[in-house]
Residue frames as a rotation matrix with the C-alpha (Angstrom) as fourth column:
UNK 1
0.717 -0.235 0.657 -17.75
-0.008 0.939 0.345 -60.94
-0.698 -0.252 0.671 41.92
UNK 2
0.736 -0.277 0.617 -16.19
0.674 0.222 -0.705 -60.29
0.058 0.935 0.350 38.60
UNK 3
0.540 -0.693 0.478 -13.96
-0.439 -0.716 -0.543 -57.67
0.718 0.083 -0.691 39.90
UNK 4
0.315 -0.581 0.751 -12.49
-0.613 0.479 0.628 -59.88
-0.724 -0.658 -0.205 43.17
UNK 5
0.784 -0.289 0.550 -11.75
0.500 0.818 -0.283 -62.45
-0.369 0.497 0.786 40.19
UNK 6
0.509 -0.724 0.466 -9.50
0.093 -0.492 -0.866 -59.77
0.856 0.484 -0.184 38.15
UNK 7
0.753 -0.061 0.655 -7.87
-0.611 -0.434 0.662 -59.37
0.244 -0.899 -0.365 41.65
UNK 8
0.438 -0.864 -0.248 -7.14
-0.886 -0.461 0.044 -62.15
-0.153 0.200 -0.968 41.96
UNK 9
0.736 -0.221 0.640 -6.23
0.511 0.801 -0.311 -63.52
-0.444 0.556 0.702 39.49
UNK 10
0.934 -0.162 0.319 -4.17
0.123 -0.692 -0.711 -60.65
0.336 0.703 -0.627 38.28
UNK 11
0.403 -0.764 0.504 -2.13
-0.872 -0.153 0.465 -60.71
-0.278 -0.627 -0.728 41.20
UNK 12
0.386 -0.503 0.774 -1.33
-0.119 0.804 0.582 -64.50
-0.915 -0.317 0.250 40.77
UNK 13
0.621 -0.546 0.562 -0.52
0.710 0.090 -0.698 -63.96
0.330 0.833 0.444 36.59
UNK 14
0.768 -0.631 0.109 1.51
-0.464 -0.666 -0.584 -61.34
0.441 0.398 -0.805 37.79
UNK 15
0.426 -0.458 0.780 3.44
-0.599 0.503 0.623 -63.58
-0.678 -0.733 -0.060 40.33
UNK 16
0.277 -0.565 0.777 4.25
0.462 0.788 0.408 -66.16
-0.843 0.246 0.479 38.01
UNK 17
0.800 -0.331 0.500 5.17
0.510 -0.063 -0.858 -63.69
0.316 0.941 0.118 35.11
UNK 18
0.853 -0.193 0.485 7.34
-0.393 -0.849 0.353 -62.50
0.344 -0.492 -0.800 37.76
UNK 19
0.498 -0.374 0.782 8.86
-0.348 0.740 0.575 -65.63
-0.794 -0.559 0.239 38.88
UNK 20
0.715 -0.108 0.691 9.36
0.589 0.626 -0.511 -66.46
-0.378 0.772 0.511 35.35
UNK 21
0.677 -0.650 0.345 11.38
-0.214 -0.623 -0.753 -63.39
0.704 0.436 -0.561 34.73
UNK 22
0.418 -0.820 0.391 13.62
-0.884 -0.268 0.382 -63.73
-0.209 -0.506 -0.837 37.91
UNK 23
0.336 -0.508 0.793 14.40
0.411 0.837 0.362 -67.60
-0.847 0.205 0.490 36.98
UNK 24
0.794 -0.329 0.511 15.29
0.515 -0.082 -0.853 -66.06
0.323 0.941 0.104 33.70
UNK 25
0.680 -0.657 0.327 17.60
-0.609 -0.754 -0.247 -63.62
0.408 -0.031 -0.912 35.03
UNK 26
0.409 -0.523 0.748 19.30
-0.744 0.282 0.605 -65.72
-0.528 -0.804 -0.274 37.51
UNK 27
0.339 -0.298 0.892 19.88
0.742 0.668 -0.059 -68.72
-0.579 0.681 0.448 34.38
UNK 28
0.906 0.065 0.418 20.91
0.415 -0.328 -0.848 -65.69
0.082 0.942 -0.325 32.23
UNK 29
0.309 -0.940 -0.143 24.82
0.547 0.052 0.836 -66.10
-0.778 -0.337 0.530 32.58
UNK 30
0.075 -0.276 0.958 25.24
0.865 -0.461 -0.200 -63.71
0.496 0.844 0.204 29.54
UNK 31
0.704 0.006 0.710 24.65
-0.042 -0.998 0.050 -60.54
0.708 -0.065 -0.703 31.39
UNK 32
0.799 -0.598 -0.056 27.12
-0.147 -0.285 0.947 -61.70
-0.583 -0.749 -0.316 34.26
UNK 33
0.134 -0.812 0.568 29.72
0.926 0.307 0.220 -62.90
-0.353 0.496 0.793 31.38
UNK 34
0.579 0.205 0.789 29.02
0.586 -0.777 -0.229 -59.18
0.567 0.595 -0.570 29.87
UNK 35
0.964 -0.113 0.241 29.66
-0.253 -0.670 0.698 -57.70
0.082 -0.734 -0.674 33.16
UNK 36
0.536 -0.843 -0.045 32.98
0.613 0.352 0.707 -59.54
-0.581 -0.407 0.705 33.63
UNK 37
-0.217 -0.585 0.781 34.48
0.782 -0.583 -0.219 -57.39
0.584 0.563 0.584 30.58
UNK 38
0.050 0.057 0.997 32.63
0.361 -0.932 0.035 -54.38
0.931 0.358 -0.067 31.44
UNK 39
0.921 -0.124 0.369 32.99
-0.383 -0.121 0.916 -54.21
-0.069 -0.985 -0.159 35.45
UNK 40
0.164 -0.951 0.261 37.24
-0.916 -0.245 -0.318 -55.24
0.367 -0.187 -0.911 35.17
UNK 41
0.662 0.119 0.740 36.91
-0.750 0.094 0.655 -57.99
0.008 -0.989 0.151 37.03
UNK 42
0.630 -0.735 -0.251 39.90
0.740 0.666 -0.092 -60.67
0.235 -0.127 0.964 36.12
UNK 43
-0.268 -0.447 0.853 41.87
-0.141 -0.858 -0.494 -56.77
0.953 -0.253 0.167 36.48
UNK 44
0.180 0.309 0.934 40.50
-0.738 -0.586 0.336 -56.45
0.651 -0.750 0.122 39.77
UNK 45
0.922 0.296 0.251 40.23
-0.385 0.780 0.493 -60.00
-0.050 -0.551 0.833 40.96
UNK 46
-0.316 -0.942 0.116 43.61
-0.938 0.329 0.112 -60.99
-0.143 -0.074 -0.987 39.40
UNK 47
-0.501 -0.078 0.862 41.86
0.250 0.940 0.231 -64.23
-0.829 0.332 -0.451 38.30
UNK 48
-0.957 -0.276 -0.086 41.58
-0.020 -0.235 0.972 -64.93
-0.289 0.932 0.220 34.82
UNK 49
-0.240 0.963 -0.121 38.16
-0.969 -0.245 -0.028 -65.04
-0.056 0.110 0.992 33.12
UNK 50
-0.083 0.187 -0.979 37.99
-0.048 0.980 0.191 -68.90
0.995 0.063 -0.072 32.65
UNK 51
-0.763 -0.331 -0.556 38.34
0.408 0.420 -0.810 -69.26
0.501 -0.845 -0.185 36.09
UNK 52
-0.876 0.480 -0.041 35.83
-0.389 -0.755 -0.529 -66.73
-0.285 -0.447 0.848 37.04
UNK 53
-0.352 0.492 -0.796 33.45
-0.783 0.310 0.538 -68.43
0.512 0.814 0.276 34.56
UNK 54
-0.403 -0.365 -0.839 34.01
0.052 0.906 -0.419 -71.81
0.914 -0.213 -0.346 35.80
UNK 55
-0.755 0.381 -0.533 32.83
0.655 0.403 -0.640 -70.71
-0.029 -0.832 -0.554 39.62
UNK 56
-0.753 0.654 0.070 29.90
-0.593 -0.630 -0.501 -68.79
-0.283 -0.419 0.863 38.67
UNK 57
-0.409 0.238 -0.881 28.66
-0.656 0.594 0.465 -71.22
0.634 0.768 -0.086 36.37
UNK 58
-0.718 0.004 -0.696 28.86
0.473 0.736 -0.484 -73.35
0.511 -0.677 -0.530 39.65
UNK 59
-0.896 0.424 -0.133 27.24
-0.100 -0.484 -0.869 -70.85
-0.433 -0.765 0.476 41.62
UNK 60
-0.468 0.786 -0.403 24.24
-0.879 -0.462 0.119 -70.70
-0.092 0.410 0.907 39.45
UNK 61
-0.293 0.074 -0.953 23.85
-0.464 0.861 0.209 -74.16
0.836 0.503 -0.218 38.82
UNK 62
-0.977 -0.186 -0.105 23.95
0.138 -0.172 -0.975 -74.34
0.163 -0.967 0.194 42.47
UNK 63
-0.778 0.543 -0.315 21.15
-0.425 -0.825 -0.373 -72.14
-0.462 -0.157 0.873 43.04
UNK 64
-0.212 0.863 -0.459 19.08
-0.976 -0.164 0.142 -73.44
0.047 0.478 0.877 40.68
UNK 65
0.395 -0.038 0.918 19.37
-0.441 0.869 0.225 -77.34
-0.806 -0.494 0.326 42.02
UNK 66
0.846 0.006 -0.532 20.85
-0.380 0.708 -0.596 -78.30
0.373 0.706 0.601 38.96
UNK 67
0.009 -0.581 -0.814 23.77
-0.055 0.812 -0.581 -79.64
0.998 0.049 -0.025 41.43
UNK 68
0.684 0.661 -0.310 23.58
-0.030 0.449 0.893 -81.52
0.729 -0.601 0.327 44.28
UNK 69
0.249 -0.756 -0.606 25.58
0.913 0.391 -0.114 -81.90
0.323 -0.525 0.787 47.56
UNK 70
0.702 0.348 -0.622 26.89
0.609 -0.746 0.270 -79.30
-0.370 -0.568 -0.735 49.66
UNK 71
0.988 -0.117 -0.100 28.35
-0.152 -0.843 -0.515 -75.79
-0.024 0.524 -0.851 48.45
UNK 72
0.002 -0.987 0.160 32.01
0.547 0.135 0.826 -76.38
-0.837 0.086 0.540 46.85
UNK 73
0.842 0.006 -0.540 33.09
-0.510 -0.320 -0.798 -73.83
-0.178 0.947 -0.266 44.11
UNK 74
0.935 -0.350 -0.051 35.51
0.203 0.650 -0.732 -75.32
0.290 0.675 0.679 42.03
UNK 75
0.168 -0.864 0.475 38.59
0.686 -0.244 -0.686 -72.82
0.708 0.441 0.551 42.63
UNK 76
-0.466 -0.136 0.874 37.55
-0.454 -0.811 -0.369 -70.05
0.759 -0.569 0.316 45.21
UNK 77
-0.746 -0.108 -0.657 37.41
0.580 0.380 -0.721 -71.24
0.328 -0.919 -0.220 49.16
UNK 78
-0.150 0.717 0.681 34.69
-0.200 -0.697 0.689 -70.60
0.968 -0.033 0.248 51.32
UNK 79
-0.886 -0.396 0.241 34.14
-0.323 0.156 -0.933 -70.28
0.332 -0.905 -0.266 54.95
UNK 80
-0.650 0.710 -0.271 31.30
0.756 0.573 -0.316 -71.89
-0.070 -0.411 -0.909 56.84
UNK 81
-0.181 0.928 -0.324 29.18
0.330 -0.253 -0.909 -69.13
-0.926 -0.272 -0.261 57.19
UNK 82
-0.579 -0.359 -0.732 29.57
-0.504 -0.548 0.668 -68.27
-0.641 0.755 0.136 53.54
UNK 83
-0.926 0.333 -0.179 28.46
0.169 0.788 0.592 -71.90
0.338 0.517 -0.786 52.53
UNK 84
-0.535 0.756 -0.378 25.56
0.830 0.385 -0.403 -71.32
-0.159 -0.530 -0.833 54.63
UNK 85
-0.374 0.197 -0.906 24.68
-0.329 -0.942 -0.070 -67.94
-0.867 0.272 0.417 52.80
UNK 86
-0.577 0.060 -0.815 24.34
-0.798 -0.256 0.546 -69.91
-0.175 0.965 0.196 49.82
UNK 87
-0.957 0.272 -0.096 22.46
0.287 0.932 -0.221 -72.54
0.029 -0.239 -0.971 51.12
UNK 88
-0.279 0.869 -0.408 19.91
0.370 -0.295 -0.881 -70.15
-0.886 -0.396 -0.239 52.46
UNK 89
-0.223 0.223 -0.949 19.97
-0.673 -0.740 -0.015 -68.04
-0.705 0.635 0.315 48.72
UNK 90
-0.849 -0.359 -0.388 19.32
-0.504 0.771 0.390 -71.38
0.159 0.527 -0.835 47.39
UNK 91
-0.839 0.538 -0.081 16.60
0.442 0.586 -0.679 -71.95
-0.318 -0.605 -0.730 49.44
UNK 92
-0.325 0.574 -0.752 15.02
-0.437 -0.796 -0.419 -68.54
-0.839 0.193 0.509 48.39
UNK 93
-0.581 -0.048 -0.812 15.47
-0.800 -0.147 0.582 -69.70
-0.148 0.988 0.047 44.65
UNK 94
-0.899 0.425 -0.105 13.88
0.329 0.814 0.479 -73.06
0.289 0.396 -0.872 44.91
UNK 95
-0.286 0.948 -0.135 10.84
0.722 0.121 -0.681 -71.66
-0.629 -0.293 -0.720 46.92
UNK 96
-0.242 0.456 -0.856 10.47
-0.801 -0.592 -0.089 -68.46
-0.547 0.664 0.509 44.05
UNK 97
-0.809 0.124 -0.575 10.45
-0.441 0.519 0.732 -71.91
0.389 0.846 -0.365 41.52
UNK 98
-0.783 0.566 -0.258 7.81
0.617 0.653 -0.439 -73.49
-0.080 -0.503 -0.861 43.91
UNK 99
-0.264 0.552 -0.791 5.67
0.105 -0.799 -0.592 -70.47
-0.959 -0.239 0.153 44.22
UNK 100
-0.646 -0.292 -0.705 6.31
-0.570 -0.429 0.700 -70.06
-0.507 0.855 0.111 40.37
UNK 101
-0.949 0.217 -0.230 4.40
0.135 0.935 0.327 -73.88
0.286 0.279 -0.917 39.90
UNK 102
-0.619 0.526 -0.583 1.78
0.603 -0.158 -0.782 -72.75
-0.504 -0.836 -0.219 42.01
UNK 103
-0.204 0.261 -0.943 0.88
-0.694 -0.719 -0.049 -69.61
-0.691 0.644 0.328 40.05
UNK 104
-0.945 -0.140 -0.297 0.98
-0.328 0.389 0.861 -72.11
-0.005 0.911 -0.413 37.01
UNK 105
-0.682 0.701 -0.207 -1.88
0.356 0.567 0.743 -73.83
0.638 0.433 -0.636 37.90
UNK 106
-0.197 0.956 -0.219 -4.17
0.761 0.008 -0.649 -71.41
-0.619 -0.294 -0.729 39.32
UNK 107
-0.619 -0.026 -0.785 -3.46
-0.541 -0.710 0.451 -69.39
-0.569 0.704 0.425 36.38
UNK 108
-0.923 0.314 -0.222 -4.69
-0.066 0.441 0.895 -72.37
0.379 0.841 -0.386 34.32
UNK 109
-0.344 0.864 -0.368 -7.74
0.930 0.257 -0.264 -72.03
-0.133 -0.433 -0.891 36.51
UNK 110
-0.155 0.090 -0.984 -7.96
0.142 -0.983 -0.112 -68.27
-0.978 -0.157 0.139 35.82
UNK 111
-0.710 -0.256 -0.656 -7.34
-0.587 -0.300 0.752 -68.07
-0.389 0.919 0.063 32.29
UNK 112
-0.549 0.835 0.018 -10.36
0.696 0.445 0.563 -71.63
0.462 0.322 -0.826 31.72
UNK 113
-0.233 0.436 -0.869 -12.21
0.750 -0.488 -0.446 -69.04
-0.619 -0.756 -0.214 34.36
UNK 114
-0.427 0.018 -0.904 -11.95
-0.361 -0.920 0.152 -65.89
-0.829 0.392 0.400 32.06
UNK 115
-0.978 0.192 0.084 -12.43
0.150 0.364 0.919 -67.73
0.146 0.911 -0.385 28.93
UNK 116
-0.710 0.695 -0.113 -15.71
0.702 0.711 -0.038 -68.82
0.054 -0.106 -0.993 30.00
UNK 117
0.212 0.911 -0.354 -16.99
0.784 -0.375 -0.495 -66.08
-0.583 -0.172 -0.794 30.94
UNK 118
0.281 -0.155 0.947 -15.46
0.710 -0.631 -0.313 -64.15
0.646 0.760 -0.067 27.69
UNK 119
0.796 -0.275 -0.539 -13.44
0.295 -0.600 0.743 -61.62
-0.528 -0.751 -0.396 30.83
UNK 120
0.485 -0.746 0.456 -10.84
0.638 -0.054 -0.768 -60.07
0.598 0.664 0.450 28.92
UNK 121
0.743 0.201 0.638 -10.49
-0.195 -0.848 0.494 -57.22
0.640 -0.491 -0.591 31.70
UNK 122
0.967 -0.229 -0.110 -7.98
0.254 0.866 0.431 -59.61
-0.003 -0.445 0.895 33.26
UNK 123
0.077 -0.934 0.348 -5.41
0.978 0.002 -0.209 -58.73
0.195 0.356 0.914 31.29
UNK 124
0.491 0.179 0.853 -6.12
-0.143 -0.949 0.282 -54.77
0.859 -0.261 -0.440 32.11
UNK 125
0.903 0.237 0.359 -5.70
-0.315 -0.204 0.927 -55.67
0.293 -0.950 -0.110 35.33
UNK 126
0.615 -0.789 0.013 -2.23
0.621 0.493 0.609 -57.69
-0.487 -0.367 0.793 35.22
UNK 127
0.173 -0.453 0.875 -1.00
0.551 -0.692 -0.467 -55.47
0.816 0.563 0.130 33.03
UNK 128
0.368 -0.300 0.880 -1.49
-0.737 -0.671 0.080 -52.36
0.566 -0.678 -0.468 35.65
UNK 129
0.804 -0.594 0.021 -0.43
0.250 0.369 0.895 -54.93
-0.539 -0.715 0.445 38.89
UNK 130
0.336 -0.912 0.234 2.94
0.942 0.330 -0.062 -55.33
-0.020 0.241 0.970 36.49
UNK 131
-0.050 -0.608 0.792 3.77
0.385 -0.743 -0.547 -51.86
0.921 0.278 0.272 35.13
UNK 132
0.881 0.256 0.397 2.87
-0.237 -0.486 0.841 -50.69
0.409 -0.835 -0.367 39.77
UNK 133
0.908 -0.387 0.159 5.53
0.129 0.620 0.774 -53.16
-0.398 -0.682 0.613 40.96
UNK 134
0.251 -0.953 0.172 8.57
0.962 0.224 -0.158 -51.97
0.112 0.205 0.972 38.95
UNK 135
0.133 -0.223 0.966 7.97
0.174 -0.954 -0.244 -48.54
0.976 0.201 -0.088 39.47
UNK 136
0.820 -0.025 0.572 7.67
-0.551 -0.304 0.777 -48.76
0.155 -0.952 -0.263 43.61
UNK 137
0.807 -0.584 0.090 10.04
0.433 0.688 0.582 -51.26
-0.402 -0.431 0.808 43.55
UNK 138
0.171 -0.788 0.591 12.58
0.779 -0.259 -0.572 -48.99
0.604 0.558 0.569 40.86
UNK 139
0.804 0.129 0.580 11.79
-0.210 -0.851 0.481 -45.71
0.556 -0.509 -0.658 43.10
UNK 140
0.949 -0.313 -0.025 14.35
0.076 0.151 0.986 -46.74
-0.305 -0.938 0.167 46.09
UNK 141
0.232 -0.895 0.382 16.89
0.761 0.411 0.502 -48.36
-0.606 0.174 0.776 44.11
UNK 142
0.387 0.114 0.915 16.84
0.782 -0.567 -0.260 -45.44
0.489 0.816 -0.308 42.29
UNK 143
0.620 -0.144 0.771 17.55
-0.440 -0.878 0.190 -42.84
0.649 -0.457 -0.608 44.83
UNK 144
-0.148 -0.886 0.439 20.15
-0.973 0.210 0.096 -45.13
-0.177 -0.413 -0.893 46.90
UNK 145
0.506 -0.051 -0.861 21.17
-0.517 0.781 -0.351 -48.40
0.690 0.623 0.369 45.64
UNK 146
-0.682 -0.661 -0.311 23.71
-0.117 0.519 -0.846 -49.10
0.722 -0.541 -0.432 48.55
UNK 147
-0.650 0.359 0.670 20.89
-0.743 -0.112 -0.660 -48.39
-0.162 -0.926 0.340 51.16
UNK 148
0.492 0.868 0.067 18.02
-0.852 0.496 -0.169 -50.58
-0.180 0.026 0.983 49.53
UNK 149
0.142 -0.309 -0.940 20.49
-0.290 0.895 -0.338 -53.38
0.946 0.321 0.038 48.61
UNK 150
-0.935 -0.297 0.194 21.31
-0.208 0.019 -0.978 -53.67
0.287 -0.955 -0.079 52.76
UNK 151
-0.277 0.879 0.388 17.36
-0.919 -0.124 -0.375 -53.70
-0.282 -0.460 0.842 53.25
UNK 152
0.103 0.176 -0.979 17.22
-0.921 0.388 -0.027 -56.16
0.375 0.905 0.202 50.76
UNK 153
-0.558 -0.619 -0.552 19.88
0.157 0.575 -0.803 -58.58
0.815 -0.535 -0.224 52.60
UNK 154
-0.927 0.203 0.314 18.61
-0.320 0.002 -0.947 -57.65
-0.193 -0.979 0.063 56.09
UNK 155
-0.327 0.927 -0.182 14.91
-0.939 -0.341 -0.048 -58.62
-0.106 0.155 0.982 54.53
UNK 156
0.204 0.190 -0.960 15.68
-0.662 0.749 0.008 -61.99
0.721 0.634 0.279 53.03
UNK 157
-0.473 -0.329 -0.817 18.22
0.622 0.533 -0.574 -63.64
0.624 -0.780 -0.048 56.08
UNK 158
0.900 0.311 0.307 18.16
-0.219 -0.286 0.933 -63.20
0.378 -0.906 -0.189 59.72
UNK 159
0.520 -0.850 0.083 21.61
0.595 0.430 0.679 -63.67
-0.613 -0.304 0.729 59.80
UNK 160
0.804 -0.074 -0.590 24.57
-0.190 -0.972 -0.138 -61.45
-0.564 0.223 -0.795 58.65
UNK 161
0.527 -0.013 0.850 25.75
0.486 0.825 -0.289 -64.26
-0.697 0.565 0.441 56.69
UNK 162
0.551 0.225 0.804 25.66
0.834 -0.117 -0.539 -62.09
-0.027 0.967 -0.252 53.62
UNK 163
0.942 -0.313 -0.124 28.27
-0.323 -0.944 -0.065 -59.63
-0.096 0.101 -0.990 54.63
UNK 164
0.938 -0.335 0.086 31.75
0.342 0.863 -0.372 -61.32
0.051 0.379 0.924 53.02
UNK 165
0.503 -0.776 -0.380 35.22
-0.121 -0.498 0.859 -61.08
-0.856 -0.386 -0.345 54.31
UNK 166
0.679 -0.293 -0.673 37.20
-0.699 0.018 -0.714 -61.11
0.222 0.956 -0.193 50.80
UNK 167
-0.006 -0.976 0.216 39.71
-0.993 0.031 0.117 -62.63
-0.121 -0.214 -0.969 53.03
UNK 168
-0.336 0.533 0.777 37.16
-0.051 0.813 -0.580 -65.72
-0.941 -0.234 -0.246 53.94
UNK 169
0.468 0.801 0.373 34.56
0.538 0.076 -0.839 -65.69
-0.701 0.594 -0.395 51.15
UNK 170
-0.421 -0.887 -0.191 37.01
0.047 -0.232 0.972 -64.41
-0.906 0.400 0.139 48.54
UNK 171
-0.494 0.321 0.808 34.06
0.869 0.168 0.465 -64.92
0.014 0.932 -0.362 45.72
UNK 172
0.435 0.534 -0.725 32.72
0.462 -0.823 -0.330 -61.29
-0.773 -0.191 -0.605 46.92
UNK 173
-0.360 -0.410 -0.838 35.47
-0.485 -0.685 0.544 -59.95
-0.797 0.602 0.047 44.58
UNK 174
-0.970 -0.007 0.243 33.78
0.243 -0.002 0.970 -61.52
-0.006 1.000 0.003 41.57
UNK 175
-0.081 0.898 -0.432 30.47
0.992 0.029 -0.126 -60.49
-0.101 -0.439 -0.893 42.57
UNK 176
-0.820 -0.534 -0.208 30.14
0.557 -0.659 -0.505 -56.79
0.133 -0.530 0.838 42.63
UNK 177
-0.114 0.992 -0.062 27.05
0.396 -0.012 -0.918 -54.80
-0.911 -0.129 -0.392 43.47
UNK 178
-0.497 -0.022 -0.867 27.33
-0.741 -0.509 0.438 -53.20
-0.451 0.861 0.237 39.73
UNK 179
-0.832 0.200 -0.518 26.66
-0.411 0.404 0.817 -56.29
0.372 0.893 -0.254 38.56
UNK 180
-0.473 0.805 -0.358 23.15
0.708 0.105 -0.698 -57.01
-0.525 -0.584 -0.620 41.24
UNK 181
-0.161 0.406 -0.900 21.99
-0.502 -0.818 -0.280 -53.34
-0.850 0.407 0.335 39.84
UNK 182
-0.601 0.389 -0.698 22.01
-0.786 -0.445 0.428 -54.48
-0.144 0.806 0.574 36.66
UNK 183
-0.887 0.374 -0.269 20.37
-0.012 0.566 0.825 -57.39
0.461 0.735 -0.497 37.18
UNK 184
-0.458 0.778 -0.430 17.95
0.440 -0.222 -0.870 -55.82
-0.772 -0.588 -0.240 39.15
UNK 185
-0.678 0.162 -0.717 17.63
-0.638 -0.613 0.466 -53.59
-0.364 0.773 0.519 35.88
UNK 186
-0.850 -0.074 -0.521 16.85
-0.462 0.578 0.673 -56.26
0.251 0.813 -0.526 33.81
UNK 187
-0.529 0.781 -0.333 14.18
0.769 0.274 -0.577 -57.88
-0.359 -0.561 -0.745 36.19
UNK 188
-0.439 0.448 -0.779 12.79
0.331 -0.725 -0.604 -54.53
-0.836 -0.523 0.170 36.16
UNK 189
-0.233 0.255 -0.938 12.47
-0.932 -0.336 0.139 -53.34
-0.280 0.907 0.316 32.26
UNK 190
-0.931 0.363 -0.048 11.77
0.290 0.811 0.509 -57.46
0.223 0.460 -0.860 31.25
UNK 191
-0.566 0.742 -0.359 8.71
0.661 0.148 -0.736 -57.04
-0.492 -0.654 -0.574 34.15
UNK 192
-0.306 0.575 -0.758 7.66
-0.529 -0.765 -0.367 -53.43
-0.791 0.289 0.539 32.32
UNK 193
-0.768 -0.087 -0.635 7.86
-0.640 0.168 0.750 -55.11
0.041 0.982 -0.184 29.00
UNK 194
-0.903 0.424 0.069 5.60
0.415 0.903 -0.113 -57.59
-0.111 -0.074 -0.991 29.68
UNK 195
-0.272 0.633 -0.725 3.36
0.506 -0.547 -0.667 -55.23
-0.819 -0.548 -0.172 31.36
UNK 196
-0.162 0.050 -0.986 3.07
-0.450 -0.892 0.028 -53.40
-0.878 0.448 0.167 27.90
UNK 197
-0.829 0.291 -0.477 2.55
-0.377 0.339 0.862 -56.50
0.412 0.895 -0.171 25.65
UNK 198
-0.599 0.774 -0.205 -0.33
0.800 0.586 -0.128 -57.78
0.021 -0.241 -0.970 27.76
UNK 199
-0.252 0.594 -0.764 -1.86
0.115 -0.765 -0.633 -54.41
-0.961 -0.247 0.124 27.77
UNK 200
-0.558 -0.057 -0.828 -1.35
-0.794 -0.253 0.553 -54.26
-0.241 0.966 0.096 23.78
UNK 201
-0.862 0.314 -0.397 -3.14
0.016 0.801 0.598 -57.87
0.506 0.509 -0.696 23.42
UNK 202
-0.460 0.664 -0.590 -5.73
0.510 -0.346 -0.788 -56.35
-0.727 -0.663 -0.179 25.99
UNK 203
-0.163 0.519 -0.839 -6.40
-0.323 -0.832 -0.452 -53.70
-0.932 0.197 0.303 23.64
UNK 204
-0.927 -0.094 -0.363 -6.05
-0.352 0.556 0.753 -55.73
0.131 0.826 -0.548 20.57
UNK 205
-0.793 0.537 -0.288 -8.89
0.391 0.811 0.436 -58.26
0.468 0.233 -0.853 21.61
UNK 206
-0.461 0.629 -0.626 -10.99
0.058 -0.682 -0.729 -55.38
-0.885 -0.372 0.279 22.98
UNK 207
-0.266 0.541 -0.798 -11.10
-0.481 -0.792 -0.376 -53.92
-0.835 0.284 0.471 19.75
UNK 208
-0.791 -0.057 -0.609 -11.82
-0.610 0.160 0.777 -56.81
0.053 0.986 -0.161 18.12
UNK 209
-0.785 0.597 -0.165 -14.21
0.562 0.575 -0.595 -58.02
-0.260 -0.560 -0.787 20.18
UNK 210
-0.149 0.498 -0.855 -16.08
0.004 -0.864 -0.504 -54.58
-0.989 -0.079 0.126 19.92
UNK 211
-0.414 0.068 -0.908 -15.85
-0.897 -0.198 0.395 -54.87
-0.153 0.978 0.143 15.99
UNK 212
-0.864 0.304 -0.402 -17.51
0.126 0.903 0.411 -58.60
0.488 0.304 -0.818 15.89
UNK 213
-0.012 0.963 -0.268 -20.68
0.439 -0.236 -0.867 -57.02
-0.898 -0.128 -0.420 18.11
UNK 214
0.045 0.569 -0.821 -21.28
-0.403 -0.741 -0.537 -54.47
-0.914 0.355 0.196 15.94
């Protein structure tokens, strides 16, 4: 019985320490403001960096419901099925934050669960779930980045929505995949990191557990 609990429950702390890292990434407009120097892109795009700023800022905000009403960037035109690309990648994001709430409180049922019965083994167990899921998930993107980003897209829609004419959908050029990779990176090494302080506070309260028997 005690080992279907570490199951899962392990699976659902990893979910929501998962969710919690991609809402971080996706709010973390620092690594796309990096990227704008280090990927060229007012050079490439021909628009200046304020301006570039200004409609991702939107985009994200977007995305994350902090505005309302239907998809208008400030400065760069979009074509119907564009708007309706970000509607749907909007949709994704609110239902990872839904899913994310979820996890919240059957962790807090897991974690009054473990207490009780003094289960530390938990954390073993989310630990490994965390440090499995960036490595199968780093493996692909690792050996072809253009092929698994296309699975990726063809995985999420049912629609080809997500393939942008620069002419139409003209925010592809500030977008590039360089700057997806890295925040696929980032997902990935936050997700390990975790995975390596819950294993350290695993072993921590092992061996101090083991030093208060004896």
């Amino acid at each position: 019985m005690r080992i279907f609990k570490n199951v899962v429950f392990s699976i659902f702390f990893s979910l929501l320490i998962i969710g919690g890292i991609i809402r971080f990434t996706v709010g973390f407009k620092e690594l796309y403001y990096f990227d704008i120097d280090y990927l060229h892109i007012p050079e490439i795009t021909n628009i200046s960096e304020e301006e570039i700023k200004l409609n991702y800022d939107y985009l994200i905000d977007y995305n994350l419901g902090k505005v309302s009403g239907e998809f208008e960037m400030p400065t760069i035109k979009s074509s119907p099925q564009g708007k309706i690309h970000f509607e749907e990648v909007r949709e994704i994001v609110q239902n990872v934050i839904k899913l994310f709430i979820v996890c919240i409180i059957v962790c807090i049922v897991g974690a009054f669960v473990s207490m009780k019965d003094k289960n530390i083994e938990i954390l073993k167990w989310t630990s490994r779930t965390l440090i499995i899921l960036p490595i199968t998930l780093a493996i692909p993107i690792l050996i072809n980045f253009d092929k698994s980003f296309v699975i990726f897209h063809e995985l999420l829609f049912d629609n080809d929505y997500w393939i942008f004419d620069p002419m139409l959908d003209p925010v592809i050029n500030i977008l590039p995949q360089e700057f997806f990779l890295h925040a696929g990176i980032m997902i990935l090494v936050l997700i390990f990191i975790s995975s390596i302080i819950i294993y350290a506070i695993y072993k921590y309260l092992k061996a101090n557990t083991f030093k208060l028997n004896h």
